[in-house]
Structures are given as C-alpha cells and as structure tokens.
N, C-alpha and C positions, 0 to 999 in steps of 0.2 A: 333331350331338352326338357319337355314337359309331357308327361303322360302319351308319349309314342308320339309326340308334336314334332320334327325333326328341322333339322336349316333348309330340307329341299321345301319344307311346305312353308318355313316363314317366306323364304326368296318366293314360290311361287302365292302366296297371298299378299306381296307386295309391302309389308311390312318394313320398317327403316329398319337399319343394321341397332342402331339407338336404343332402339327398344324391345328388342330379343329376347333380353334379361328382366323386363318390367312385368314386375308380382305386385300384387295389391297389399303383402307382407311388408313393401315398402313405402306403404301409406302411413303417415302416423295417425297413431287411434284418435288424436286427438280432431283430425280432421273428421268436420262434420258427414261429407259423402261416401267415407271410407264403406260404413255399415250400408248406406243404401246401393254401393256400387258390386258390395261381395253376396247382397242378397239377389240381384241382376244376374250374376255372372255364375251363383251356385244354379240357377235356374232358365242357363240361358237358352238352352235348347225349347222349352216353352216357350221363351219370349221371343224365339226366332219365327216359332211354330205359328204365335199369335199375330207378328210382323211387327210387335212394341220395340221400338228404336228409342235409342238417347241422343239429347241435345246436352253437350256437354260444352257449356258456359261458363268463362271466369275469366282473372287477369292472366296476364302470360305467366308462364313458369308452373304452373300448378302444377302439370301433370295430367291434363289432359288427353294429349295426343299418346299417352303410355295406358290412360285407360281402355282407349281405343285401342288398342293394340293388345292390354291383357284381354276386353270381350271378343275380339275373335282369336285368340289362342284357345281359351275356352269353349268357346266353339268345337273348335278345331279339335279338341279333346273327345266331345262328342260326336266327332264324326262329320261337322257341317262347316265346310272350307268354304270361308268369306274372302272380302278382297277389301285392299288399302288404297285409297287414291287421295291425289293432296287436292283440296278447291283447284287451285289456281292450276294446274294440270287439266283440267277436264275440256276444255276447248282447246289444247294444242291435238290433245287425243280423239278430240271428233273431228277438227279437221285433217290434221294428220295420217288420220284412219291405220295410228299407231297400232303393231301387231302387237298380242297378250301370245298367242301360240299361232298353230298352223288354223286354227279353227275360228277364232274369236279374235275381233280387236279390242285394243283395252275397254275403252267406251261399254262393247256389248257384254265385256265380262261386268264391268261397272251393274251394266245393267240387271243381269241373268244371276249371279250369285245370292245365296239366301240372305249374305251378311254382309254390309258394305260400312267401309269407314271410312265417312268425307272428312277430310282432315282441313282444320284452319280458315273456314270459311269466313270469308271478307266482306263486309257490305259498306259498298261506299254512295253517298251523298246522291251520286251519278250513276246507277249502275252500270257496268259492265258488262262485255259477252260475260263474265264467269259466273258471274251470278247468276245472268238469267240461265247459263247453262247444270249450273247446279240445281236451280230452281225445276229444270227440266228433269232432270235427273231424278231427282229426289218423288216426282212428280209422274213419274215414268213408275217409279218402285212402288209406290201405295197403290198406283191403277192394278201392279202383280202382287198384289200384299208380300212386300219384300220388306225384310227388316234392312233401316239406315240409322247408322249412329253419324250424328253431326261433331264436331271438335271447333268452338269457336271462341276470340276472344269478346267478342261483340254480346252486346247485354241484349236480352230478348224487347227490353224496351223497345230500344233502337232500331233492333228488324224490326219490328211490327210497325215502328213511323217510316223507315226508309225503303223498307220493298214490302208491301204491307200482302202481297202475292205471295213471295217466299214463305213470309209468318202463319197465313193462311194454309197452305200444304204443311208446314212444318207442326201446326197444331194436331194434323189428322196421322202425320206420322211417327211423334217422338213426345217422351217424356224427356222436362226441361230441370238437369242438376247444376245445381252451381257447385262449382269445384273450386274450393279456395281452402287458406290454410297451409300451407304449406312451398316456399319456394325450390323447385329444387335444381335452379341453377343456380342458384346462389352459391360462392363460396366455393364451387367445382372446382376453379383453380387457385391453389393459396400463393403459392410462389414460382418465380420465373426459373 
C-alpha cells in the first residue's frame, strides 16, 4: 500500500474503505492548504510527539475527511498507529462499551492511541450527547497530551458562539486549516 502501511492496518485504524487510496498528490496545487497540509504530514511524527493536532474546517466535499485519513497513514509510515472515529459514533461506543479487540473498547482505543481522527464533527444550536461527548474526548486527550485531528464542516465562528466549551479545549489542542478549493464529489458520477 504505502511504505509497509498494509489493509490489516488501514482496517485495524479504522480508516473508511474510501479513503485508502487518498494522497495529498491529489490535491491541486492550486489549493491554498495543500502546501501547509504536506508540511504537517512530512513532519508528522514531531507534531504527534509535541501533541499539535488539526482542526480541519471547510464546506462539504473538500477533502477533508481524506486528509484525515492521509495524516495517520503517515503516521503509520513512521511507526505510530492512530485511530479513526466518526463524531456521531462516539456515544453509541461509550455506551455500548463496543469492543476495538479483546483488550480495549473502541472508546478507550479513541482514548489511548497517539493519533486520533474525529471525523465530521456537528454542532448544533442545542447540543447534543455527541458533542458534549466529543468535547470529552477531545478533552480527555490534551489532559494525556495526545494528538487529535478534528474533520468539521462547521466554521470556527460558529463553535466558539455555540459550545463556546468545545472551542475552548479545541484552542489548546489543534491548529485551525481551512480546506477549500477544490470539490471532489463533484462530477464522480457523469452518466447512468
């Protein structure tokens, strides 16, 4: 796959089948975070080391949830096997006390992994168990200086007026990119 990265380790970090294939090669240059996202990822073993996480912000389609998924393949390249979790997943898994393996439930791998990627995080008006359990989560990881990468379509504005909690932890744990530029579902499928 990538540099001794193999299918047993995308399946066991939890990564979509989707994104398996996603290279930062398939950024165009003209997108503005391409260059700050492959200086991230040349370096990412440091910024796991330092526990600097990204909040990766935009409209839908960008390509987000693929750069999630290239910084912990990169990772993974060096040696430090992160894990993939979607927001809206993270409360069926604590209550659930869904198994990861014989040892860990997803939740505590959530936890315990160097490299986590909350995927799609939603904040709505009202919050929700998910939020505030992301909130925990996220919140749980800086207490261990653990790196979290965020994947949201939500403008940082917005958190900061709607769970102004959230925004708060999120400022002490992640550098905030906007990812735009580029749709790439568009046009996927041309004819029936």
């Amino acid at each position: 796959m990538l540099d001794g990265v193999t299918k047993k380790h995308l399946v066991r970090m939890g990564i979509p089948k989707v994104h398996w294939q996603a290279k930062l090669a398939n950024i165009p240059d003209e997108c503005k975070h391409k260059e700050t996202m492959q200086k991230y990822v040349d370096i990412i073993d440091e910024k796991v080391s330092d526990s600097c996480g990204l909040l990766l912000h935009g409209d839908y389609s960008q390509g987000k949830s693929a750069l999630g998924s290239i910084c912990l393949k990169a990772a993974a390249c060096k040696g430090i096997i992160g894990f993939w979790i979607h927001a809206k997943e993270i409360p069926h898994h604590i209550i659930k006390e869904t198994r990861f393996d014989s040892e860990f439930t997803v939740y505590e791998r959530a936890l315990s992994v160097p490299l986590l990627v909350i995927d799609e995080l939603q904040i709505r008006k009202n919050p929700a168990y998910t939020e505030f359990s992301a909130e925990d989560l996220i919140r749980s990881r800086v207490d261990e200086q653990k790196t979290t990468i965020v994947t949201t379509n939500v403008s940082i504005q917005s958190i900061k007026t709607d769970f102004p909690a959230l925004f708060a932890v999120l400022e002490e744990a992640v550098l905030p990119i906007k990812i735009s530029g580029h749709n790439f579902r568009a046009g996927k499928r041309k004819s029936i």
